[in-house]
N, C-alpha and C positions, 0 to 999 in steps of 0.2 A: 695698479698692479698689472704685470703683465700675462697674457693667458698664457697658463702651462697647462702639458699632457698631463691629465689626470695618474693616469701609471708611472710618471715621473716626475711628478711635482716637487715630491720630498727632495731628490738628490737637486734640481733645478732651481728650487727656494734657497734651499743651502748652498751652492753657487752662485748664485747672485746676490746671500746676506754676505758670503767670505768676499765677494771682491767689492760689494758696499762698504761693508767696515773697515776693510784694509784701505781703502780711496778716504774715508776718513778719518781714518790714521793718519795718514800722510798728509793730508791738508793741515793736522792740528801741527807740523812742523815739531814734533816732541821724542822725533826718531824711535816711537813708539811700534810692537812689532806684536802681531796677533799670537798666541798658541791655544793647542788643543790638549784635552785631553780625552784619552779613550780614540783618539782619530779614525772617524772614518766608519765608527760603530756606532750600536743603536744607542749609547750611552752616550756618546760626545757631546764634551762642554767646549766654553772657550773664553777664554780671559788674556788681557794687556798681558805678554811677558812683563815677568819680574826684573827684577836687581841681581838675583840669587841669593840676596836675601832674604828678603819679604817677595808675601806673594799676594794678591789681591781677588777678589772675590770671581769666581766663573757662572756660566751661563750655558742652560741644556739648549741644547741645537734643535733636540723636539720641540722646545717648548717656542722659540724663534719659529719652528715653521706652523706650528701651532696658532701663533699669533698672525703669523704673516699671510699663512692660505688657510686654514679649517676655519678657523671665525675671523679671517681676513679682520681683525681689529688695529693691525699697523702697518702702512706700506713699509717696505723692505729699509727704504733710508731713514723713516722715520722710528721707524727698530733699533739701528743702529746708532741714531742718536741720541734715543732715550737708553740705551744698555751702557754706552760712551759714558753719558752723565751720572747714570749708577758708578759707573768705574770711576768716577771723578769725586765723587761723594763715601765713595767707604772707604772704609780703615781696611791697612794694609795688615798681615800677620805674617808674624815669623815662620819662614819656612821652616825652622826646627820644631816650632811649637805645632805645623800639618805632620810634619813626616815622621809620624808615633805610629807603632806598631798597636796602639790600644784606637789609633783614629781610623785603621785598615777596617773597610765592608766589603763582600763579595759581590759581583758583578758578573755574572754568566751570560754570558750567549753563545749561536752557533758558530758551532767547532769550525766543518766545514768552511761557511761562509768566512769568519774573521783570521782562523790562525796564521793568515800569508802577511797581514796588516800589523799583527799582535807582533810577529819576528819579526818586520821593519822597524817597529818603533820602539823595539827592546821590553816591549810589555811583559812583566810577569803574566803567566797563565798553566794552570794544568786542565790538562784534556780528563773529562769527567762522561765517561758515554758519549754523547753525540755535542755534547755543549765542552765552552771553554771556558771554565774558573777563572775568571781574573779579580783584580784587585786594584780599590783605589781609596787616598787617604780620604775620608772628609772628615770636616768641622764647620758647624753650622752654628751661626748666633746672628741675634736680631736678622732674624729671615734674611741674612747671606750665608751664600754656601762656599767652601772653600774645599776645591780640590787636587790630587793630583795622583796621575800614574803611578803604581807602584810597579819597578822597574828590575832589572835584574841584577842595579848594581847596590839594590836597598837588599838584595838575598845575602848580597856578599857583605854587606856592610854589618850584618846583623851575623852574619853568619847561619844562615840555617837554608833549607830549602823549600819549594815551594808545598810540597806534601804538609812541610812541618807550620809554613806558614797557616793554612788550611786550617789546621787545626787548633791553632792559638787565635785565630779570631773569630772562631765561627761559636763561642759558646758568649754571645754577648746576651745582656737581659734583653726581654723582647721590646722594652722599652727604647731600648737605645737606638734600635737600626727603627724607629716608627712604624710599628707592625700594626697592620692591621685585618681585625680576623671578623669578618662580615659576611652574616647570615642570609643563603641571593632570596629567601620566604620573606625573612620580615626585612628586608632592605628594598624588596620588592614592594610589597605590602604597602611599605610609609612611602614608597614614592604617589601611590595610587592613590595612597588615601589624601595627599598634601597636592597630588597635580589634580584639579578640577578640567586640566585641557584634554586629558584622555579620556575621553568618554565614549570610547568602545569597549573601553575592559574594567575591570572590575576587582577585588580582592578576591572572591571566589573564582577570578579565572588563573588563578597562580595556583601554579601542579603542588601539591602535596610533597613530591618527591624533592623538593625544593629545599623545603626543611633540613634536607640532609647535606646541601651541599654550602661551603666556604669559599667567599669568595677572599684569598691571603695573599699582601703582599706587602712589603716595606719600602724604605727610600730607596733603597735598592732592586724594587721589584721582586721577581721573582725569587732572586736571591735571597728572600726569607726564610724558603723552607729549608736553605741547607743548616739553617740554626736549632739544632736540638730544644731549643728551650721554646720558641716560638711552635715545633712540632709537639712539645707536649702539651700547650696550652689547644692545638689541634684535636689532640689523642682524648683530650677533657670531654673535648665537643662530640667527636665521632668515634670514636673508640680506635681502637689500633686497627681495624681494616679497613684499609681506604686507598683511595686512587689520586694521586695527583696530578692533576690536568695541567700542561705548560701550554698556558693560551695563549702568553706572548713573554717578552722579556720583560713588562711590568706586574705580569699579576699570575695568579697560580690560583686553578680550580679546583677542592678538594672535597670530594665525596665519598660517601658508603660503597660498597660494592652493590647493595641492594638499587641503587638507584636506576642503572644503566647495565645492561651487559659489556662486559669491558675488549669484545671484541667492537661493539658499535662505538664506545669510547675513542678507540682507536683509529677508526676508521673515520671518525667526525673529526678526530684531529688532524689526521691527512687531509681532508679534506678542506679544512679553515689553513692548513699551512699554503695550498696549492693554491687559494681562492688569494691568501697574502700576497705571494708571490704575485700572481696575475692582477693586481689590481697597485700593484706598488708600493705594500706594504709588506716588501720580504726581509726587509730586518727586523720586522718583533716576530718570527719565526724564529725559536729558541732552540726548539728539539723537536723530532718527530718519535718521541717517546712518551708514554705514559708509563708512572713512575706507579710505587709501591715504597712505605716507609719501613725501615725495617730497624725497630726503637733499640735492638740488641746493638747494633754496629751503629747507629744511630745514622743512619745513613738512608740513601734513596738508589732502590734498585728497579729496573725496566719490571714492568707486573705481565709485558711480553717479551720471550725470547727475539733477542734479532741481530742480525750481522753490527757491529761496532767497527768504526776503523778507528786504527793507530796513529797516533800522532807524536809528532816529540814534547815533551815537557820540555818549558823555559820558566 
């Protein structure tokens, strides 16, 4: 593997996996042709184009770089080879059988940052505060994942808009989008007690105040809190007043007010966004908001006033 700049490894891994597997595309002589979906965001996958009929299983781009520099477990061609053979091994599905309005999950990140990419590639999105709603189909079985953009000619096709989409898929059981609502005391706790290689801390050195916060997020990431039903299984745990920490585009921090003063809240989260940025992880920077649930509208509002800018809805 070759060295990269640590503050750009992410975008330099993923340019050297895209012109690896596209070079072995073309060697398999099968006029075979790469696509993406979510392009160019902290979400993007990527699978063999289809027929237009069938569509074949995809692959997270994190997880490629994941594999290829954080636990360097695959050089880059050897990724590409082993992802090829997947693709060569599963079953293909019907694009009509993905593009169900009951297989749409929400997908947010920042507004700012993506919405010049979101209008290149026709992506459905509504501007939600500082982040961008988007949407994409999946279906998952026997641990492959199948997905794909939900677009703006799936608005027209359906006839509805995106507010309305919003709303028709955001009440799924918590079951469904893989939620998960994890306690950081005792998920702390059992790591401590089960790792013997840390032997400078202890169960007693986990803060009390711990107890009070969730660490929640689904296959979609953070995109679980915008699910009513996964916030009331929340509201069980902590009651209705709570903070929700956007710590990145995969996970969501939720605590009591009692824990933290929520101006240091905010100011800790400036501060993990600026350190993202600087260190080359400024796409799981999601929002520079800490949110507030508000179970009546069942919705999530800034728990601090602040400038919003406008964007167009597609």
């Amino acid at each position: 593997m070759r060295d990269y700049d640590e503050d750009q490894a992410y975008d330099e891994v993923r340019e050297d996996f895209i012109e690896e597997f596209k070079d072995q595309l073309k060697q398999r002589g099968k006029g075979e042709e790469m696509e993406f979906i979510a392009e160019g965001t902290p979400f993007e996958s990527f699978m063999i184009k289809g027929d237009g009929a069938s569509i074949c299983p995809s692959m997270s781009m994190e997880l490629v770089y994941i594999n290829c520099y954080t636990i360097a477990a695959y050089e880059i061609d050897e990724a590409a080879r082993y992802i090829l053979g997947m693709h060569d091994n599963a079953e293909r599905i019907a694009c009509e059988q993905l593009e169900q309005i009951d297989n749409v999950l929400i997908f947010p990140m920042n507004l700012s940052k993506y919405w010049e990419k979101l209008e290149k590639n026709h992506i459905t999105y509504m501007p939600y505060r500082d982040m961008a709603i988007t949407f994409q189909f999946i279906y998952e079985t026997e641990n492959r994942s199948y997905c794909k953009d939900v677009k703006e000619d799936h608005l027209i096709q359906w006839g509805i808009n995106v507010e309305e989409l919003f709303e028709k898929v955001r009440y799924k059981e918590v079951e469904e989008i893989g939620t998960q609502i994890i306690n950081v005391y005792d998920n702390v706790k059992k790591s401590l007690e089960n790792n013997q290689s840390i032997i400078f801390s202890s169960v007693e050195d986990v803060r009390e105040e711990a107890r009070q916060v969730y660490q929640v997020y689904g296959v979609n990431g953070f995109g679980a809190v915008f699910y009513p039903k996964v916030m009331e299984e929340v509201i069980k745990k902590l009651g209705g007043d709570m903070v929700i920490v956007p710590d990145d585009g995969f996970t969501a921090y939720i605590q009591t007010f009692d824990v933290k003063d929520l101006s240091d809240v905010q100011e800790e989260l400036q501060f993990q966004n600026e350190t993202k940025e600087a260190i080359g992880d400024g796409r799981h920077v999601i929002s520079g908001h800490v949110f507030k649930y508000d179970a009546v509208k069942k919705s999530l509002v800034p728990a601090i006033d602040s400038k919003i800018e406008k964007y167009r809805t597609r």
